[in-house]
C-alpha positions as CSV (number, residue, x, y, z in Angstrom):
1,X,-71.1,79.6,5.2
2,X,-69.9,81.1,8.2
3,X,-72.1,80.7,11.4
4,X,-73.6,84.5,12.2
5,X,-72.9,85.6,15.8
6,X,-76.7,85.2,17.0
7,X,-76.5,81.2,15.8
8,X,-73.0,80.8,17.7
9,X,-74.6,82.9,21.1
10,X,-77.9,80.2,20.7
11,X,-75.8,77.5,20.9
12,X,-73.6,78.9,23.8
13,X,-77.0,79.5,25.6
14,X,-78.5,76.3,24.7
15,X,-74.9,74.7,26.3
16,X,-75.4,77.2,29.7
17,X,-78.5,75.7,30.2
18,X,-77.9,72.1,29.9
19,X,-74.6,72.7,31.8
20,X,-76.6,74.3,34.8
21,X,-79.4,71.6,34.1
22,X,-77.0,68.6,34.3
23,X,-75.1,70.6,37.7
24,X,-78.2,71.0,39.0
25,X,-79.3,67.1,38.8
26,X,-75.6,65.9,39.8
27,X,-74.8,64.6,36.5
28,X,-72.1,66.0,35.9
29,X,-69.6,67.8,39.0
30,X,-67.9,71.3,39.0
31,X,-64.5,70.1,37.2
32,X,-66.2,68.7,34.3
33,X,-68.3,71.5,33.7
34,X,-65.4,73.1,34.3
35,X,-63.5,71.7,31.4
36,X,-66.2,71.5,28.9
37,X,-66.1,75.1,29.1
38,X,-62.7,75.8,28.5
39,X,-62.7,72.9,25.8
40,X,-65.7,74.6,24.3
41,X,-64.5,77.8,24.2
42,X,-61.3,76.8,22.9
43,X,-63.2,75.6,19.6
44,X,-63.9,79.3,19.1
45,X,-64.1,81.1,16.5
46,X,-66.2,78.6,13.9
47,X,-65.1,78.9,10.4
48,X,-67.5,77.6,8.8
49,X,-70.8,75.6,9.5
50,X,-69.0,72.8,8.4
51,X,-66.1,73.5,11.4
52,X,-68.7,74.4,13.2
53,X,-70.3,70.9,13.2
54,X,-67.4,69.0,13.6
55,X,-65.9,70.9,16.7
56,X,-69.6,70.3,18.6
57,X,-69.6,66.5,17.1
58,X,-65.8,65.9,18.6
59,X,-66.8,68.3,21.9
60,X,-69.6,66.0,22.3
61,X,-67.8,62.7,22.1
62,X,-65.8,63.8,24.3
63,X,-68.5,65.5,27.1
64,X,-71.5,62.7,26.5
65,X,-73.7,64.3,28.7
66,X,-73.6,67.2,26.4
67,X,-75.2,65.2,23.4
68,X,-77.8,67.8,23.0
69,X,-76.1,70.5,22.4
70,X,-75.3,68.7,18.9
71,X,-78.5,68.0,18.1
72,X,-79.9,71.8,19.2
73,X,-77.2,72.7,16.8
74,X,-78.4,70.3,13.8
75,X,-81.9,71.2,14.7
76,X,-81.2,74.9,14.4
77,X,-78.8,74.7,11.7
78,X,-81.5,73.4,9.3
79,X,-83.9,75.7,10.5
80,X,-81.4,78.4,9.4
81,X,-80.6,77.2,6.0
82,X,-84.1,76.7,5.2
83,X,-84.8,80.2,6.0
84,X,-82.1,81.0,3.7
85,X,-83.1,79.3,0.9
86,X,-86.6,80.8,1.6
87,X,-85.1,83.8,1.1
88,X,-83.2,83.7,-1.8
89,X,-86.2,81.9,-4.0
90,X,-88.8,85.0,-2.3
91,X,-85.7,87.2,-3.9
92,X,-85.9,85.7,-7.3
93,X,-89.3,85.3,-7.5
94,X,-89.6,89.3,-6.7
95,X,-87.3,89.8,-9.6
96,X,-89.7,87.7,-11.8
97,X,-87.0,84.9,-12.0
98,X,-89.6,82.2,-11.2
99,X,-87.4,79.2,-13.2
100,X,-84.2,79.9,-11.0
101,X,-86.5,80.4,-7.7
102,X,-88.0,77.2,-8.4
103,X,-84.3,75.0,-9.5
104,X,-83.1,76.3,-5.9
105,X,-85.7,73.7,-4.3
106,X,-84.5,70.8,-6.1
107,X,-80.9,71.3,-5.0
């Protein structure tokens, strides 16, 4: 699955605000906020979730301080693909397909 562009910009907020967050409190300086950026947007575009979740994992073992920007991600991520599946049984079950609606929650 591709990441849609509003997932990608709430993760790129999420990472303006801990980056002015951690500036603000001195835990990081200028340079590395700095270079997170450019490393970060160098991981862009995101092919996939899956790329998606890798790039942030390595960007984050990289930049430490930025650990929450990986778990926003995983937090949001699931949030996402729940709403998706919601979605796609509310579909079936609209079309009176109540047996496929159903086998989609056991996945």
């Amino acid at each position: 699955m591709i990441p849609s562009d509003k997932f990608v910009q709430k993760v790129e907020a999420e990472y303006l605000r801990l980056i002015a967050d951690l500036l603000k409190t001195g835990d990081i300086d200028f340079t590395t906020a700095k270079e997170s950026a450019k490393e970060l947007l160098g991981n862009l575009p995101f092919i996939s979730c899956e790329d998606m979740h890798e790039k942030l994992k390595n960007f984050t073992k990289k930049y430490p301080k930025f650990e929450k920007i990986f778990i926003f991600f995983l937090k949001d991520l699931e949030k996402e693909n729940t709403q998706n599946l919601l979605d796609k049984m509310k579909y079936l079950m609209k079309s009176g397909k109540f047996d496929e609606s159903l086998k989609l929650n056991q996945k």
